[in-house]
C-alpha positions as CSV (number, residue, x, y, z in Angstrom):
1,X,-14.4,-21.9,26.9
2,X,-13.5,-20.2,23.2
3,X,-11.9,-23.8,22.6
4,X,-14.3,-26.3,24.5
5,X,-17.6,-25.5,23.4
6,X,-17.9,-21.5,21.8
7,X,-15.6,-20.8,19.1
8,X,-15.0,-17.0,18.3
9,X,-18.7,-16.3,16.9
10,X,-22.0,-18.7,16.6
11,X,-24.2,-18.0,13.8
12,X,-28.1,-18.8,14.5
13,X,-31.9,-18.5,13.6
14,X,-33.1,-15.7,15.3
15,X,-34.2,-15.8,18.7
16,X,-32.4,-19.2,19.3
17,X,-30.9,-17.8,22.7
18,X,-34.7,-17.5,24.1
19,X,-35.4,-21.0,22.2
20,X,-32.5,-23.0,22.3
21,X,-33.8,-26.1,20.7
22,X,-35.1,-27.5,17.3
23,X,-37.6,-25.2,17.0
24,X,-35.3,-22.4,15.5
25,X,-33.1,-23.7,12.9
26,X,-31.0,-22.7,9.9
27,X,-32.2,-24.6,7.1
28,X,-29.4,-26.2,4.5
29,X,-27.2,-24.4,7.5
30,X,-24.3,-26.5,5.9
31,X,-25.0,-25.4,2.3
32,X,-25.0,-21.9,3.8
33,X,-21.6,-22.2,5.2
34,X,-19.7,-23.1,2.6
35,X,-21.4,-20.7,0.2
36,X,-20.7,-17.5,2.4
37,X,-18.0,-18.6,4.8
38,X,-15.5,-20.2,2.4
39,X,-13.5,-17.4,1.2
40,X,-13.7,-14.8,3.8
41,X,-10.5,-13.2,5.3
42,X,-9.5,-13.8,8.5
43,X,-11.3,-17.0,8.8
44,X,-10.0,-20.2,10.0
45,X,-12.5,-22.7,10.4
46,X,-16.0,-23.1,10.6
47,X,-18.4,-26.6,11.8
48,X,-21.9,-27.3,11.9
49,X,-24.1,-28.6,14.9
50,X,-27.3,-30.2,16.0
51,X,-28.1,-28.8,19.4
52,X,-31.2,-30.5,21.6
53,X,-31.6,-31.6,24.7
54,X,-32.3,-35.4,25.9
55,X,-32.1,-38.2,28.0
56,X,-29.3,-40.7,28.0
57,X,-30.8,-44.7,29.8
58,X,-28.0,-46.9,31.2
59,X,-28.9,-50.1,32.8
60,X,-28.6,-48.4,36.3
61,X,-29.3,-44.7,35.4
62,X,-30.9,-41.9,33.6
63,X,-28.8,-38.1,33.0
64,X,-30.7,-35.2,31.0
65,X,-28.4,-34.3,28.8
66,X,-27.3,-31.9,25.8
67,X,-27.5,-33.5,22.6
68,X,-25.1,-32.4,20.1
69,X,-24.7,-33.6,16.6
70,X,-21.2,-33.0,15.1
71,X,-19.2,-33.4,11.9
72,X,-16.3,-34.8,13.4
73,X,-13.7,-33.4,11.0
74,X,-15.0,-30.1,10.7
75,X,-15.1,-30.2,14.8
76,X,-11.9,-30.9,15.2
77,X,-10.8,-27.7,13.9
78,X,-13.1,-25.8,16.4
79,X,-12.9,-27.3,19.2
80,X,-10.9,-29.6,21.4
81,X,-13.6,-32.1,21.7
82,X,-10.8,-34.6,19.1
83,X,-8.2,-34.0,21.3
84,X,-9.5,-34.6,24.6
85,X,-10.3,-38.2,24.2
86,X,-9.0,-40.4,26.9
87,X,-10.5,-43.5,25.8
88,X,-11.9,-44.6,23.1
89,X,-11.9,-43.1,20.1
90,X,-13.4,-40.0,18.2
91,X,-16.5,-40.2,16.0
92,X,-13.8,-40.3,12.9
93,X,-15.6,-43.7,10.8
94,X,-17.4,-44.8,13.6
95,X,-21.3,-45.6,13.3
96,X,-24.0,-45.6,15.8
97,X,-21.7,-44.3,18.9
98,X,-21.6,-41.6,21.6
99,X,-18.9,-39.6,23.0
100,X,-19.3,-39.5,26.8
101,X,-17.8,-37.1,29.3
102,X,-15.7,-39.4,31.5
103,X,-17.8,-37.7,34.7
104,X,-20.8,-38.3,32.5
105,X,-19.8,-42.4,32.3
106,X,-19.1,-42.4,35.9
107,X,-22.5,-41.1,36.5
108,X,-23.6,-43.9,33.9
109,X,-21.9,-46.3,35.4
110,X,-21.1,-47.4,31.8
111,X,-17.5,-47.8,29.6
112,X,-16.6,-48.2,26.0
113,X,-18.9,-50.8,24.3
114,X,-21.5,-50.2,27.0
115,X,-25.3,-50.2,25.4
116,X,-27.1,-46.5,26.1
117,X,-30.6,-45.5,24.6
118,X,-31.0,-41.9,23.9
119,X,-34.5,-40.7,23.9
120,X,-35.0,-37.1,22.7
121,X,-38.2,-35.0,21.4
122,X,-37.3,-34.6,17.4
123,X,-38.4,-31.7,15.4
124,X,-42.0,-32.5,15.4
125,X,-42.5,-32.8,19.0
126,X,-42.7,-36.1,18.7
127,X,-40.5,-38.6,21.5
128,X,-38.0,-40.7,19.5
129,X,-35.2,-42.4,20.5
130,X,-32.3,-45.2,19.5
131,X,-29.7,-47.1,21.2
132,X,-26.2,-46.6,20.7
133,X,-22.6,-47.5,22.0
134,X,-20.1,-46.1,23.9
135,X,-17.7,-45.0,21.5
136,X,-15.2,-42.6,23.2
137,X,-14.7,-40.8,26.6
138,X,-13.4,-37.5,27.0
139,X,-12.1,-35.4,29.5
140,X,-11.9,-31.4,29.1
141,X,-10.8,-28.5,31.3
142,X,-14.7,-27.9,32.1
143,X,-16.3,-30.3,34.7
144,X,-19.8,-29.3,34.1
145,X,-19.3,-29.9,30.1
146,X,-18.3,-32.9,30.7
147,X,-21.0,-34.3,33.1
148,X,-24.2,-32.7,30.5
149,X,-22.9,-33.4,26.8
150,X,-23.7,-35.9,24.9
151,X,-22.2,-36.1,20.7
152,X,-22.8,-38.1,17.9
153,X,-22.5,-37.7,14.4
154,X,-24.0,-35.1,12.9
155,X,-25.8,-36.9,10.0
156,X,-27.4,-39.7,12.5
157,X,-28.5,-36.8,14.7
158,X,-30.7,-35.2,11.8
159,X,-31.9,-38.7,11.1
160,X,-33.0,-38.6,14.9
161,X,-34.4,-35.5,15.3
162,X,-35.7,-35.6,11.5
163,X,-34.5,-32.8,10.7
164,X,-33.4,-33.3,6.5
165,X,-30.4,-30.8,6.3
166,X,-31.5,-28.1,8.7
167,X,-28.7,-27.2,11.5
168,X,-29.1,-25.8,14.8
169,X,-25.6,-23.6,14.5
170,X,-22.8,-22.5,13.0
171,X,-19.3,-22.2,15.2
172,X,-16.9,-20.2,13.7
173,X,-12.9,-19.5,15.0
174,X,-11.4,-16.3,13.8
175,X,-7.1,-16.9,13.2
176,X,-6.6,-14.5,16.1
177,X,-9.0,-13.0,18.3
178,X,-8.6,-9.3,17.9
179,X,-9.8,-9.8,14.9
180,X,-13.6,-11.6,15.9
181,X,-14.9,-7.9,15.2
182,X,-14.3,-7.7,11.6
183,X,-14.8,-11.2,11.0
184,X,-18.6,-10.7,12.4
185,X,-19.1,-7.3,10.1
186,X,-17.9,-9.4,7.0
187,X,-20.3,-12.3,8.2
188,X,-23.0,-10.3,8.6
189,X,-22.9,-8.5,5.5
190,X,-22.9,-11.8,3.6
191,X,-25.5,-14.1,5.7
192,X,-29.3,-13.7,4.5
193,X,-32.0,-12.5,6.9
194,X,-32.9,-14.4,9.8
195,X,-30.3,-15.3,10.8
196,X,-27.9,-13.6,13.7
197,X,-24.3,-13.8,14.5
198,X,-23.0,-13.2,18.2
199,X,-19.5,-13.1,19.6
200,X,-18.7,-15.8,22.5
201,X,-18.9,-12.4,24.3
202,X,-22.3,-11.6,23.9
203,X,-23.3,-15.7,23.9
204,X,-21.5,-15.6,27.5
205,X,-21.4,-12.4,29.1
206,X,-21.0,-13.8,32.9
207,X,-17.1,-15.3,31.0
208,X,-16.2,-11.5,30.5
209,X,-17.2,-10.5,33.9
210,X,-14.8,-13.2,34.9
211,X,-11.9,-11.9,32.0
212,X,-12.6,-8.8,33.4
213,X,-12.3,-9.1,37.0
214,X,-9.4,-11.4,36.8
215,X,-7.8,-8.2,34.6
216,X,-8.7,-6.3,37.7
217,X,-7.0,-8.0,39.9
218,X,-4.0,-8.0,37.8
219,X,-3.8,-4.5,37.7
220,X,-4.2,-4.5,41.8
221,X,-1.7,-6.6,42.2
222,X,0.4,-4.6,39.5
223,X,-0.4,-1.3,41.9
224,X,0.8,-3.6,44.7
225,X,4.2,-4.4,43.2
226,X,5.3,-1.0,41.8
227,X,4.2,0.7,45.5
228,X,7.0,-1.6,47.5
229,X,9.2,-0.8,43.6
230,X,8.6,2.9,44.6
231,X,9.5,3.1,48.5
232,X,12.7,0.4,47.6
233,X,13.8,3.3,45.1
234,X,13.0,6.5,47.2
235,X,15.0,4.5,50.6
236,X,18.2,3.7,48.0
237,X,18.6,6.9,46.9
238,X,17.8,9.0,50.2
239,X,21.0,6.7,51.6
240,X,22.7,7.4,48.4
241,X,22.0,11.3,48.9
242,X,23.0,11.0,52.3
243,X,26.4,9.2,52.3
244,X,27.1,11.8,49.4
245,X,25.8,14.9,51.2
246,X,29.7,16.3,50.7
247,X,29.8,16.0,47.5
248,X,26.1,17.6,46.7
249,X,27.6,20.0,49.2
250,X,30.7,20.8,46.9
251,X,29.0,20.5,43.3
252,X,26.6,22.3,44.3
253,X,29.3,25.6,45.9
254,X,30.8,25.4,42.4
255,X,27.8,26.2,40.5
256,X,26.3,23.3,40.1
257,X,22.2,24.3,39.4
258,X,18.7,23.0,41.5
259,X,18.0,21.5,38.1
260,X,21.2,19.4,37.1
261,X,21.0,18.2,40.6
262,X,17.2,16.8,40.5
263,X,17.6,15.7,36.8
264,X,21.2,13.6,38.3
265,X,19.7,11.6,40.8
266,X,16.4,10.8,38.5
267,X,18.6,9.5,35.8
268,X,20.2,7.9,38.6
269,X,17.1,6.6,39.9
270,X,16.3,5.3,35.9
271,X,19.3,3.5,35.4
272,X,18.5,1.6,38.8
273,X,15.2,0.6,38.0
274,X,16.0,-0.1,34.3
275,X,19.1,-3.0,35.5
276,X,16.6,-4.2,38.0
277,X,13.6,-4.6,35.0
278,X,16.3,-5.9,32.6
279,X,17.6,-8.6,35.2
280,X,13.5,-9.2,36.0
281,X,12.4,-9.5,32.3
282,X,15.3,-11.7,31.4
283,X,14.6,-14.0,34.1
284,X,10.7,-14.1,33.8
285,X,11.9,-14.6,29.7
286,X,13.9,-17.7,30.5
287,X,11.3,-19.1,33.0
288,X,8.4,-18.9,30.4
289,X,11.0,-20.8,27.8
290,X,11.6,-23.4,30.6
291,X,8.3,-24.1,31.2
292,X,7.8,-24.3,27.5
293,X,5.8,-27.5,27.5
294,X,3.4,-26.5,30.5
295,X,3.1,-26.7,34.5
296,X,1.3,-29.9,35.3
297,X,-1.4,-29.1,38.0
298,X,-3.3,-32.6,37.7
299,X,-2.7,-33.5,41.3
300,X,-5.5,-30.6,41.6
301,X,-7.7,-31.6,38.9
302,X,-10.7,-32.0,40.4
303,X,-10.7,-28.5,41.8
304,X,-9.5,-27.0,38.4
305,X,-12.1,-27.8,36.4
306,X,-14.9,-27.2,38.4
307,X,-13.5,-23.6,37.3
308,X,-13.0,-24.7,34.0
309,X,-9.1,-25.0,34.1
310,X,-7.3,-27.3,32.1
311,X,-4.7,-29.5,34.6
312,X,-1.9,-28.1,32.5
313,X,-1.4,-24.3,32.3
314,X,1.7,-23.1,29.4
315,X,2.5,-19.3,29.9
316,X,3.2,-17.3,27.3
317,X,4.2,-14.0,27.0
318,X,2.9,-11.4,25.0
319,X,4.2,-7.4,23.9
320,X,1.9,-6.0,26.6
321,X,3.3,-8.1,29.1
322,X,7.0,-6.3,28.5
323,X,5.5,-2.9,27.5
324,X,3.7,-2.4,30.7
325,X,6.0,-3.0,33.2
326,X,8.5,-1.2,31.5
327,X,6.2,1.7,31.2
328,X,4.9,1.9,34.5
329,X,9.2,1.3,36.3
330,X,10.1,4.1,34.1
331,X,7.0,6.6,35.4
332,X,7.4,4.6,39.3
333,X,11.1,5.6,39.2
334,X,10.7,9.0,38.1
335,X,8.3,9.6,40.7
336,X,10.3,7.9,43.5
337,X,13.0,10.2,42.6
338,X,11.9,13.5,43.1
339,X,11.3,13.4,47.1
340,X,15.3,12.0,47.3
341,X,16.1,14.8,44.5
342,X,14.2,17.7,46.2
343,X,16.3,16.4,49.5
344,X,19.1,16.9,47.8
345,X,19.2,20.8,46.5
346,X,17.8,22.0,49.9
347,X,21.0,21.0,51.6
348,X,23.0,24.4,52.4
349,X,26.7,24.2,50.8
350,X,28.1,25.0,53.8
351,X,26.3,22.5,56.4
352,X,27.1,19.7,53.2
353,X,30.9,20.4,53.4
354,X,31.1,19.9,57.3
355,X,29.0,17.2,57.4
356,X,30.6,14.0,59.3
């Protein structure tokens, strides 16, 4: 979503999210950028839009869609829109042309060169349009982005909606995402008043239910795992303790203590689960490098991005991903121990050394 349509933050006219349209702008929006935006750390690109809504006439059918103007090299640094085109080509030198969704098209019943008119309200209220080719089609990991967007150049667009230089928004990416925080606060401090700067968090609060959620389940399925990790430990060593009963029996008639007996079988039990998350983690490590260039799941496209999942998925790995699991065998282990360890210093010398 960060990469299709949101970027890390959105900069605005205030109270654009209850009037999304023309009617709150950021006038000279672009002269505005590059005068506070250039310079600031932790940046990494930034791209100016025309946002509207409109209607899009083929000879067979009519969509409402959103009208976006773009500045197609600043876009392609924002988004994916530049690399997600499947036909065609991208608004780079081209004049008077559209980018299409391809399920937009389809809808359209139109293909590259195909004649559309595009009839929007411009900024004062006043219904304009002007016809224009196919230029490109595109195909992202969202199905519903690509059936209700419309783009064209961004200096056409302000001719269309006569707007002179005003913008609808700003996009901004961030170089890494933990950093989207600091990025706003130095934003904020340099933008005029008026204007508002939002997070894709706050712009799409329902996507961080999702992230949420989804981390949620993770951590269920996490609980999941290290339960069946926990019983598989506490079973092996409650065999271990029992085919050794003689020899707890005798260590323990020549003075061997309650303690050193527990704190045996848990370092026992540590160096178990540590092999087993070694051999795990260097598996799982040479999996993710195999898979380096991403699991092709277009056979299920159609279902994937009605969920707004790309048709390849590349996993990476990140610190937490080894810190965790690590973290949480070492506790699960310790744990699992003790019941096989307290097992083990109730058993009587002398029953231990008879035992059969």
């Amino acid at each position: 979503a960060i990469a299709t349509e949101l970027g890390h933050l959105q900069i605005h006219g205030a109270g654009f999210d209850q009037k999304p349209g023309l009617e709150i702008r950021i006038e000279e929006g672009e002269r505005l950028a590059i005068d506070a935006l250039s310079d600031l750390p932790g940046l990494q690109a930034w791209a100016p839009r025309i946002r509207s809504q409109g209607l899009v006439f083929s000879t067979r059918a009519n969509v409402g869609v959103q009208v976006v103007g773009i500045d197609p090299a600043r876009e392609a640094r924002v988004s994916v829109l530049a690399d997600s085109i499947v036909s065609g080509e991208y608004l780079d030198g081209q004049r008077r042309k559209l980018l299409l969704g391809e399920k937009l098209a389809s809808r359209l019943h139109v293909g590259l060169g195909d004649k559309l008119v595009l009839s929007v309200q411009d900024a004062q209220g006043e219904m304009t349009g002007e016809a224009l080719r196919v230029g490109g089609l595109f195909r992202t990991a969202s199905g519903e982005f690509d059936r209700s967007s419309v783009f064209l150049r961004i200096d056409e667009g302000k001719q269309l909606f006569g707007l002179g230089e005003a913008i609808s928004e700003l996009v901004v990416v961030a170089d890494r995402r933990s950093g989207v925080g600091d990025l706003k606060r130095a934003i904020e401090a340099r933008l005029p008043g008026g204007l508002e700067v939002r997070t894709w968090e706050e712009i799409q609060p329902l996507l961080v239910f999702f992230v949420e959620l989804f981390e949620q389940m993770g951590w269920i399925v996490y609980g999941a795992v290290f339960v069946a990790m926990a019983f598989g430990i506490a079973n092996v060593l409650l065999m271990s303790v029992y085919e050794r009963i003689r020899e707890i029996g005798i260590l323990m008639a020549i003075g061997m203590g309650p303690r050193r007996m527990v704190t045996g079988i848990v370092i026992e039990s540590l160096l178990l689960t540590l092999l087993g998350v070694g051999i795990g983690l260097a598996v799982g490590v040479v999996s993710i490098w195999l898979l380096r260039d991403g699991i092709d799941l277009s056979r299920w496209a159609e279902g994937l991005t009605a969920y707004g999942v790309g048709t390849k998925i590349v996993p990476v790995i990140r610190t937490g991903d080894l810190i965790i699991p690590i973290g949480v065998a070492i506790v699960t282990a310790v744990l699992a121990s003790l019941w096989p360890a307290l097992r083990a210093v109730r058993i009587r010398p002398a029953d231990a050394v008879r035992h059969i």
